[in-house]
C-alpha positions, -999 to +999 in steps of 0.1 A: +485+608+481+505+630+494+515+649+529+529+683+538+532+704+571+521+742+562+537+769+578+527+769+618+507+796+626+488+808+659+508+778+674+489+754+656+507+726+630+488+726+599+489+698+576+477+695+544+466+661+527+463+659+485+450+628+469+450+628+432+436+608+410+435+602+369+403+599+361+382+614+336+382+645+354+346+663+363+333+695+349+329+725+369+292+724+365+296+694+386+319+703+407+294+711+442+275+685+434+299+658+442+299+666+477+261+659+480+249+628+489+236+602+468+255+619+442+279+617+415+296+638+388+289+608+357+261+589+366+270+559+342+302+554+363+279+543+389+266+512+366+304+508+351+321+509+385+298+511+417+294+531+442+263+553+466+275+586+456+281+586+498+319+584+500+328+626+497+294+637+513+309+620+543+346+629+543+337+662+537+313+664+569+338+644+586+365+673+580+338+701+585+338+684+621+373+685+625+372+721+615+390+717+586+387+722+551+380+702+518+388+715+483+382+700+451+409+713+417+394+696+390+388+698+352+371+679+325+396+651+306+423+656+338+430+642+367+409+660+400+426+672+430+412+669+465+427+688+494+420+690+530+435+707+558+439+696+591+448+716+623+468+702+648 
């Protein structure tokens, strides 16, 4: 995880959060879906690890009210990238 402090602009402080992770990556056909709920990039990591497929849905809705952003830098057999943006 990992925090910086963008350049202010319109007197606002943005901040921008990365968590990384090294996974199996997920394929850019796959790559919207993830924020849907009830849904998940692999479906057998679901019986290997756990999980509702709930956990982005809501961060990303819980961003979207923050007006904010989420973005997702991913590729198949690397790590993935999630971003977010936060004004302050």
């Amino acid at each position: 995880m990992r925090a910086e402090r963008l350049q202010t602009k319109d007197g606002l402080i943005p901040i921008r959060i990365s968590i990384s992770d090294t996974g199996m990556g997920i394929p850019e056909e796959k790559q919207l879906q993830i924020f849907s709920a009830f849904s998940q990039a692999d479906s057998s990591t679901t019986r290997e690890f756990g999980g509702t497929g709930l956990g982005l849905s809501i961060s990303a809705r819980l961003i979207q009210l923050m007006k904010s952003e989420i973005e997702l830098v991913a590729h198949r057999g690397r790590e993935a990238l999630l971003r977010s943006r936060y004004h302050s």
